[in-house]
C-alpha positions as a Python dict, from the first residue, in 0.01 Angstrom:
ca = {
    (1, 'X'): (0, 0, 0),
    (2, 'X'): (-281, 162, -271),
    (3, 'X'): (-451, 438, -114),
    (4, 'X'): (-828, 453, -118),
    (5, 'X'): (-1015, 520, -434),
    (6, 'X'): (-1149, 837, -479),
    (7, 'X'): (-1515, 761, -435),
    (8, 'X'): (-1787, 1108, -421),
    (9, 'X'): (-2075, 1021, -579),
    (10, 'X'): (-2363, 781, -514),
    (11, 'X'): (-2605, 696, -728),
    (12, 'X'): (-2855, 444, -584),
    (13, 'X'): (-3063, 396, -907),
    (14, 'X'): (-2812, 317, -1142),
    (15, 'X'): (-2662, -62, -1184),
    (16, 'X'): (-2384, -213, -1021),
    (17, 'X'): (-2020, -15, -966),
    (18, 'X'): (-2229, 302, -1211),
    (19, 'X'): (-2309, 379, -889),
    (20, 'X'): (-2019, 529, -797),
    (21, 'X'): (-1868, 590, -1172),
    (22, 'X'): (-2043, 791, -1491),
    (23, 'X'): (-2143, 535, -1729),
    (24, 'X'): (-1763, 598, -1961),
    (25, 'X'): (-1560, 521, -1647),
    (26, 'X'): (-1738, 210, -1582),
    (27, 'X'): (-1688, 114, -1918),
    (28, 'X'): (-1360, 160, -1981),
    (29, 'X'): (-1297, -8, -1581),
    (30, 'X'): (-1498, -311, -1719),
    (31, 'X'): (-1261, -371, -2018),
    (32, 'X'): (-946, -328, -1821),
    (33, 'X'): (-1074, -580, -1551),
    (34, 'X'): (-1168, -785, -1803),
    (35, 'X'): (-772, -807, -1919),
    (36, 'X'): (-541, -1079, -1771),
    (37, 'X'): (-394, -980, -1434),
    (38, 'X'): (-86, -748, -1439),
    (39, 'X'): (-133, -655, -1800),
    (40, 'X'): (-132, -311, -1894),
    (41, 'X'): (-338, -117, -2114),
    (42, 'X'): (-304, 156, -2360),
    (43, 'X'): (-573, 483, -2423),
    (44, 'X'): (-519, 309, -2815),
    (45, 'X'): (-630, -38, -2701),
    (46, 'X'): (-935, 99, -2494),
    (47, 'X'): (-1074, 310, -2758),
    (48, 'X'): (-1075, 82, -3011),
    (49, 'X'): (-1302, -133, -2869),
    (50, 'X'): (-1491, 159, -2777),
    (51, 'X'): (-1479, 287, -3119),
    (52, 'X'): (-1643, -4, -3209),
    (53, 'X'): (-1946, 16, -2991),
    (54, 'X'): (-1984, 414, -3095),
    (55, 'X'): (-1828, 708, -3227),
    (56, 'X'): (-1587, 837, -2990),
    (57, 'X'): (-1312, 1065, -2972),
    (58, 'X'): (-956, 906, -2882),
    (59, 'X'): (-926, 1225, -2639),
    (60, 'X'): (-1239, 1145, -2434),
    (61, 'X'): (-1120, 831, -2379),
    (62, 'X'): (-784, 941, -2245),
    (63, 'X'): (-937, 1224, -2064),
    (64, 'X'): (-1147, 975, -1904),
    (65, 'X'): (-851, 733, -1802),
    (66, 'X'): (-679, 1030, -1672),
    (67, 'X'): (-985, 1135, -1436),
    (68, 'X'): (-954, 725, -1340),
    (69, 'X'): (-587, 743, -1251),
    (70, 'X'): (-677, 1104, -1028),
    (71, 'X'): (-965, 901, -856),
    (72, 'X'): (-741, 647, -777),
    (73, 'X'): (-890, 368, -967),
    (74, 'X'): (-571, 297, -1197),
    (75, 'X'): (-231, 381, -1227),
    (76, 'X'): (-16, 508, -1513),
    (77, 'X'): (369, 416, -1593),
    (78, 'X'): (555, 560, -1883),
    (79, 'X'): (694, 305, -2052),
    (80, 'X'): (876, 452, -2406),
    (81, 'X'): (659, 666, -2554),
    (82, 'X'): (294, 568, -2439),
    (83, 'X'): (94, 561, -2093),
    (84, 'X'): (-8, 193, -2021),
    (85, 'X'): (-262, 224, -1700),
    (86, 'X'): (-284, -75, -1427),
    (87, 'X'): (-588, -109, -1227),
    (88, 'X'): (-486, -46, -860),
    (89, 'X'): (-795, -267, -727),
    (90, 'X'): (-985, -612, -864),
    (91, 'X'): (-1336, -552, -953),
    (92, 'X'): (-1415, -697, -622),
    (93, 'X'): (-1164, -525, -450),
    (94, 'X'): (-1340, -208, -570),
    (95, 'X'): (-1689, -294, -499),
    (96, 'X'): (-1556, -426, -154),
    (97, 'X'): (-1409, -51, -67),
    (98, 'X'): (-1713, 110, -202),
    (99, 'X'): (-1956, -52, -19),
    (100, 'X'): (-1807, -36, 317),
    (101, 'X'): (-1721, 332, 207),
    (102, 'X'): (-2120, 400, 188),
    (103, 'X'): (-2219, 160, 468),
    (104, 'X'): (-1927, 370, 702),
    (105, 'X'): (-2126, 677, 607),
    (106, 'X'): (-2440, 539, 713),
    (107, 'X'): (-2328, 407, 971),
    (108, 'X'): (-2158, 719, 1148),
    (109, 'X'): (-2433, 948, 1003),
    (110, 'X'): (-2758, 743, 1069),
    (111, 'X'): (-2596, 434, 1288),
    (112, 'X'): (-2977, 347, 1450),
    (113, 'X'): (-3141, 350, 1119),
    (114, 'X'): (-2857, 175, 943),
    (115, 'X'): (-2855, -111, 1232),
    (116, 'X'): (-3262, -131, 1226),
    (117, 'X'): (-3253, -142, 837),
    (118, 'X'): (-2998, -465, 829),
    (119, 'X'): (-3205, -699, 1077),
    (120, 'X'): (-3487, -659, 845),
    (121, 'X'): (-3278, -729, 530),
    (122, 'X'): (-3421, -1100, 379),
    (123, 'X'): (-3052, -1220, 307),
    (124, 'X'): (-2940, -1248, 622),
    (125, 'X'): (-2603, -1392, 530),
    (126, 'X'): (-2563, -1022, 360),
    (127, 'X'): (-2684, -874, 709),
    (128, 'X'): (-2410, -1072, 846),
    (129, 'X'): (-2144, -966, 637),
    (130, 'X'): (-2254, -616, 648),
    (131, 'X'): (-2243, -663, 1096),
    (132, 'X'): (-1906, -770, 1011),
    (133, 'X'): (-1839, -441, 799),
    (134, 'X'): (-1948, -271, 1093),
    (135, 'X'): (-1814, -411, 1350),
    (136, 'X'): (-1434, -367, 1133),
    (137, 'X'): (-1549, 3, 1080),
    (138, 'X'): (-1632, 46, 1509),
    (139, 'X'): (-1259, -115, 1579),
    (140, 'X'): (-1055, 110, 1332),
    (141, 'X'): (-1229, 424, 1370),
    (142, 'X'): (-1157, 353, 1780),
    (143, 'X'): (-755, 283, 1745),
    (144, 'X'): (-758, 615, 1498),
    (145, 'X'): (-937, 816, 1778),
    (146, 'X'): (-698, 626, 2003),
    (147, 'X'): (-387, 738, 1860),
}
């Protein structure tokens, strides 16, 4: 089973899963998802596309796939010579644990407000899921306190 992702930071005012990742990590996460399933990727392969887009070092971007595979995000095999990294979650995967990461938080830390805030939400098929989030987050954290 993957362990968690390493998720510390939450940025509501940036875009999508830069959120939760500096705008290099989300990057290079983007072009790995973007691969075919199962397919590994070398530092090499990332920062040429990268390269291409800007002028960047071939160290920042393996420093940066490094600090991915310590958060969790991917995983590194040595195969021969080079490091090929796997993603350990889909995109959606990802955003999936993220956002029920954060709406846990709330929810433990301000459950009233967090409750009051989703019945006024307009998409109230995204209130649902999110009562369903909650309601997953109420039953687990009970058998842990259980055992």
């Amino acid at each position: 089973m993957t362990t968690e992702p390493d998720i510390s930071v939450f940025r509501p005012d940036r875009p999508g899963i830069r959120k939760v990742l500096g705008d290099l990590e989300a990057e290079i996460m983007e072009l790995i998802w973007a691969r075919p399933p199962g397919q590994g990727t070398l530092v090499r392969e990332v920062f040429e596309i990268l390269y291409e887009r800007r002028r960047i070092a071939y160290t920042t971007v393996m420093n940066t796939m490094t600090r991915l595979a310590k958060k969790r995000l991917l995983r590194v095999e040595k195969q021969d010579l080079a490091y090929v990294y796997y993603p350990n979650f889909t995109q959606q995967e990802f955003v999936s644990r993220f956002v029920g990461r954060i709406l846990e938080d709330l929810f433990v830390n301000f459950s009233g407000a967090t409750l009051e805030s989703l019945v006024k939400l307009p998409d109230q098929g995204a209130a649902a899921h999110a009562y369903q989030l909650l309601d997953e987050i109420t039953r687990r954290r009970a058998e842990e306190e259980g055992e």
